[in-house]
Every structure is written in C-alpha cells, then in structure tokens.
C-alpha positions as CSV (number, residue, x, y, z in Angstrom):
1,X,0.0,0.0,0.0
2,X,1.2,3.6,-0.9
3,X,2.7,5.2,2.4
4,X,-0.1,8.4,1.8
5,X,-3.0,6.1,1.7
6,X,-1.8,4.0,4.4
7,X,-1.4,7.0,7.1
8,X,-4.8,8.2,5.6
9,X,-6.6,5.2,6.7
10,X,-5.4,5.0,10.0
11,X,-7.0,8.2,10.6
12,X,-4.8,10.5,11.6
13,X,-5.2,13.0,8.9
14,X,-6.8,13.0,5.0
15,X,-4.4,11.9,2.2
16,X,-3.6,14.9,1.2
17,X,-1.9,16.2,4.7
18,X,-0.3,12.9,4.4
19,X,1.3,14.0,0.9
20,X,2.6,17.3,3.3
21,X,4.1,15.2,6.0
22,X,5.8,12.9,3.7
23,X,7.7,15.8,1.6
24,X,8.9,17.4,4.4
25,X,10.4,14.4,6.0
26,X,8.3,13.8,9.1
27,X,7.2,10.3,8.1
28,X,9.6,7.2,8.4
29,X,8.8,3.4,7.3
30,X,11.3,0.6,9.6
31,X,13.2,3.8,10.9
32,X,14.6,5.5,7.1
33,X,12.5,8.7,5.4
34,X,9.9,7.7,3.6
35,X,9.1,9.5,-0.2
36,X,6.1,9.8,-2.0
37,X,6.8,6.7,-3.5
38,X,7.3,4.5,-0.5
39,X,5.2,1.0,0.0
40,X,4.1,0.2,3.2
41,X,4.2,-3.6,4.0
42,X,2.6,-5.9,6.8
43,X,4.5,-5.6,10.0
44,X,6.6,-1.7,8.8
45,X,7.0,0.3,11.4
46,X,5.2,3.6,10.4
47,X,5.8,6.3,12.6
48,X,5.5,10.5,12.4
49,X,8.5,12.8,14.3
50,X,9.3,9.6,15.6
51,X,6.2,8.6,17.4
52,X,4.3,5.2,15.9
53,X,1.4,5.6,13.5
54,X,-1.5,3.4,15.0
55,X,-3.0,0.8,12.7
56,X,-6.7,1.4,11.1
57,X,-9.4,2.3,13.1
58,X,-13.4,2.1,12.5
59,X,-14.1,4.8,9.8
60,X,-16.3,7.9,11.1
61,X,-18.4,10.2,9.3
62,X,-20.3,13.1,10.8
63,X,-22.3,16.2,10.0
64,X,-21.7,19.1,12.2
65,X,-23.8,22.7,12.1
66,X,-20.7,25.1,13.0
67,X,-21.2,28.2,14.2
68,X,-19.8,31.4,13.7
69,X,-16.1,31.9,14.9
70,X,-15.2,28.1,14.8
71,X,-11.7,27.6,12.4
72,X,-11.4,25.0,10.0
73,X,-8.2,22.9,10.7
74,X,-7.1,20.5,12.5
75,X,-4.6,22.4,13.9
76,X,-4.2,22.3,17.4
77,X,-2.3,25.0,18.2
78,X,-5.3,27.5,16.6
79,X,-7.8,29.0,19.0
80,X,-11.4,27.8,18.3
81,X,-10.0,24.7,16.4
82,X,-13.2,22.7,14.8
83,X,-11.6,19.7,16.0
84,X,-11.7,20.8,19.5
85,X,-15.1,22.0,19.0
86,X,-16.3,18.8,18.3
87,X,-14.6,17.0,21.0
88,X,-14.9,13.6,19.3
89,X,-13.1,10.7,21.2
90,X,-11.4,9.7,17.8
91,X,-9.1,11.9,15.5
92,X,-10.9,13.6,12.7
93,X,-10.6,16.2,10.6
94,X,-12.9,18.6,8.3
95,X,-13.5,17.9,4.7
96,X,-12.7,21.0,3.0
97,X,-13.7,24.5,4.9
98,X,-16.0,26.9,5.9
99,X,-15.1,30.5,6.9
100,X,-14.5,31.5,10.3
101,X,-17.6,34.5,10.0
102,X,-20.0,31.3,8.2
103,X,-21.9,28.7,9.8
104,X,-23.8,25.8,8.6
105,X,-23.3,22.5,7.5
106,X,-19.6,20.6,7.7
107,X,-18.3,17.3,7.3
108,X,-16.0,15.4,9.0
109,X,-14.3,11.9,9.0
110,X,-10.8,10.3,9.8
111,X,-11.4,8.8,5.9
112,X,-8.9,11.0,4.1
113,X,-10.0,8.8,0.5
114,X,-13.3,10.1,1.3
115,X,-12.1,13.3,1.7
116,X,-10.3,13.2,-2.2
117,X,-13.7,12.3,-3.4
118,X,-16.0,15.1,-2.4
119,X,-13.2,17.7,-3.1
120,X,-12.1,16.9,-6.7
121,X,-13.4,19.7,-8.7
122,X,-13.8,17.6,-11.5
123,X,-16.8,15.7,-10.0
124,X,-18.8,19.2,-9.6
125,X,-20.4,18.3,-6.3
126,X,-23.1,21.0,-5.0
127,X,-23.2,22.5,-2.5
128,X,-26.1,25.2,-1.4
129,X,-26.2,28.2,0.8
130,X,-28.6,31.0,2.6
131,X,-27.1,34.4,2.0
132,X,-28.5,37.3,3.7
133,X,-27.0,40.9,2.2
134,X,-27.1,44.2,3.3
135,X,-29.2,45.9,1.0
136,X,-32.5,44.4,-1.2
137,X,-31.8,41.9,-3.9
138,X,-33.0,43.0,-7.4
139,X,-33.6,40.6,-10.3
140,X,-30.3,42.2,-12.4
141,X,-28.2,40.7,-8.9
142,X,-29.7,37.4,-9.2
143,X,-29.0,37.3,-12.8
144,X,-26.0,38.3,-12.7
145,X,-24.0,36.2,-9.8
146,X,-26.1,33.4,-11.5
147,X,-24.5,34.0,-15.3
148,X,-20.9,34.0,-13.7
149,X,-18.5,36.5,-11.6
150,X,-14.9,37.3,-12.3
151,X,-13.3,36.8,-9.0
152,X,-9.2,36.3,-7.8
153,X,-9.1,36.1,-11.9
154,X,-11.5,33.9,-12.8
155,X,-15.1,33.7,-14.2
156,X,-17.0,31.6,-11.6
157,X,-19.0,28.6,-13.1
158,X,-22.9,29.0,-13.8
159,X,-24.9,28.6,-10.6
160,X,-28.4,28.6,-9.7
161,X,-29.2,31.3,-7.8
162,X,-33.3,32.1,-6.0
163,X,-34.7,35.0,-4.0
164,X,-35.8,34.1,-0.8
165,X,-37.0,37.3,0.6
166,X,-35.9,40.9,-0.2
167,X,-32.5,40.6,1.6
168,X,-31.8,37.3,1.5
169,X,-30.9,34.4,-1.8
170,X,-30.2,31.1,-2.0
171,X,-27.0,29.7,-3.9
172,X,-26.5,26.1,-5.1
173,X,-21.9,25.8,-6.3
174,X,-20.1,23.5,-8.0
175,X,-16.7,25.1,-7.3
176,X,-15.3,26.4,-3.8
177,X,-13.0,29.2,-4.3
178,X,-11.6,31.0,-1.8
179,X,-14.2,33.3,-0.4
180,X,-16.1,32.9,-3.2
181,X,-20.0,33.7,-2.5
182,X,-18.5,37.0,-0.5
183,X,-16.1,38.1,-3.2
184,X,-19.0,37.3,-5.7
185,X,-21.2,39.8,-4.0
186,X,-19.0,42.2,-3.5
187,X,-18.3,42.9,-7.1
188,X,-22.5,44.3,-7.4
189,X,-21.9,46.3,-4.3
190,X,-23.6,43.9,-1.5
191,X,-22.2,42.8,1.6
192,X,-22.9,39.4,3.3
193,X,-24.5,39.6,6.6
194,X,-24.9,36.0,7.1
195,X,-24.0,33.3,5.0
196,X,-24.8,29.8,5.4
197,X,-24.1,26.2,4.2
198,X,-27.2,24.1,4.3
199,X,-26.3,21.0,2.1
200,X,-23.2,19.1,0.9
201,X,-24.9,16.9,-2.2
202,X,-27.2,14.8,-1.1
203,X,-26.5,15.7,2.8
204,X,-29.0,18.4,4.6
205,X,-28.4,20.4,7.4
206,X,-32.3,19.8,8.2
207,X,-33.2,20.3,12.0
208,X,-29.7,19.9,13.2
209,X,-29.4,22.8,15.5
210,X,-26.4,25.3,15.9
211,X,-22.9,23.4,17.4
212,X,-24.1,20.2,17.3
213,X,-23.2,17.2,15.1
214,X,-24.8,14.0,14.3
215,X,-23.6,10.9,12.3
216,X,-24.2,10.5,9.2
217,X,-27.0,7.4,8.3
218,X,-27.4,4.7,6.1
219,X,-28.6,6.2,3.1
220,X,-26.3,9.4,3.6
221,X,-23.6,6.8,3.2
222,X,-24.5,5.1,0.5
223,X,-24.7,8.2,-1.2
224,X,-21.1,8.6,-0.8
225,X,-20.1,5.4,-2.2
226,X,-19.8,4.0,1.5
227,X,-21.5,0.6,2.4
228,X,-22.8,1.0,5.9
C-alpha cells in the first residue's frame, strides 16, 4: 500500500496532509524517510516525528452545524480549532472548509480517501447556501452572480441562484474558491450579513441545531459510495 494512503486510513489525517508530512520528512517506514513513492508492508513500522502511526481504526463520518467563529483545521495550536469543537473521542478532521464568520453544514471523518472524493473539482459536487446581504436583492443581482463572476481572476461557473426574501438568496456551487460567495457579491456592491451552508450533495443540514453534530445514516452513506 502507498505510504499516503496508508497514514490516511489509520486516521490520523486526510491523504492529502499525508502527501505534506511525507515531503517534508516527518514520516519514516522501519526507521529511514519515507518518499512519495514509499510501500508500506505488513509488519513496517510507520511512525510520524518519531512517534508510531496506529494501525486502522473504524471509519467515522459526521455532519456538524458550526457556528460562527469556529476555524477549519485540525490544527491544534489555533484557537477555536473545529476539531476541539467537536470534542470527538477519535481523531478527525474537516472535509474542506467553511469561513470562520459562516456557519452551517460541515463534514468530517478520519477517511482521508473520502475526503479526495468530495473535493475533486472535476466531479462538480453542489453544494447550497442562505445568504443574507445588506441591502435588497434585485432581479439584475440574481442574474447576474447566476451568469458568472470574475473573482481572484476567474469567471466563476454558472450557478443557480433564488430569491428568498428581499434581503436574503439562495445559492447552489459547483466550485469552492476561496471566499467565493463573498467576493461574488462584492463585485454588485452587497455585503454578506450572514452566509450559510445548508447542504453538501445529497447531505441536509435539516433540523440539526447550531454546534451540534450528528452521524451521518445509512442512506447518507450510501450516497457517498460507502457501504454502511
């Protein structure tokens, strides 16, 4: 087994972290440096900084409704952590981000090939959001973020945008660039007041209320590829 896929499924952190560790020397395999490259076999000794690198553990999956001022890392050292905020008994870590002043919906799971899955941008995976501006929303707004928005150089994909009330739209992405939804807006002039995540594909945010996080079930799973 590659040496970024094994350290992934043991949990510790998603493949991609793994990739990180790996190139800056942090990972050895039977004591010597590992590479990108590197094959783990039954019985290695895999171990990070020195310290051993457990062996698989049950796979976890949970939704989580964070709330504003939670940080998305697994970095312990940063205040307000979400990994802290979750206080889950096993190690796990966020799939993708949300933005310290958003809230909403969240994944997270010590399943770092999970974790490739729902982030390649090649497989277009939506997700939707409850923006609430400053000002009213007119029709010309709505078209427009909808048609495409040049933001940090780029023309933002085609979305489907809908007015919920005067001040406040929905948004359904395909892409997640940096800021994306605020940066859109503030091209036309708005500011976000509020912006929230409320599904991740198939995955709602439903009834789960503010800070607290719930497996997912059965068919969530399956959804994902997973067989619960």
């Amino acid at each position: 087994m590659r040496i970024n896929k094994y350290i992934s499924e043991t949990g510790i952190c998603s493949r991609r972290e793994a990739d990180q560790w790996i190139n800056a020397g942090r990972i050895t395999i039977n004591g010597t440096i590992a590479t990108l490259g590197s094959k783990v076999a039954d019985g290695d000794r895999v171990s990070i900084d020195g310290n051993p690198i457990g062996v698989k553990k049950t796979r976890i999956y949970i939704a989580l409704n964070k709330p504003v001022g939670i940080t998305c890392t697994s970095e312990p050292h940063i205040k307000d952590n979400i990994v802290e905020f979750v206080g889950h008994p096993e190690r796990i870590f966020p799939i993708g981000r949300l933005d310290k002043e958003s809230e909403g919906l969240i994944l997270l799971t010590n399943d770092g090939d999970i974790v490739n899955e729902i982030l390649r941008v090649e497989n277009a995976h939506e997700k939707e959001y409850l923006v609430t501006v400053d000002r009213p929303i007119n029709d010309a707004f709505l078209n427009r973020m909808a048609s495409g928005v040049r933001v940090l150089g780029v023309l933002t994909k085609p979305c489907v945008v809908k007015r919920v009330n005067p001040y406040c739209f929905s948004i359904v992405l395909t892409q997640g660039l940096n800021r994306q939804i605020r940066r859109m807006c503030t091209v036309f002039d708005y500011r976000v007041r509020r912006l929230q995540r409320i599904r991740i594909m198939h995955i709602q945010l439903g009834t789960l209320k503010k800070g607290q996080w719930r497996n997912l079930n059965r068919e969530e799973l399956n959804g994902l590829g997973i067989r619960a």
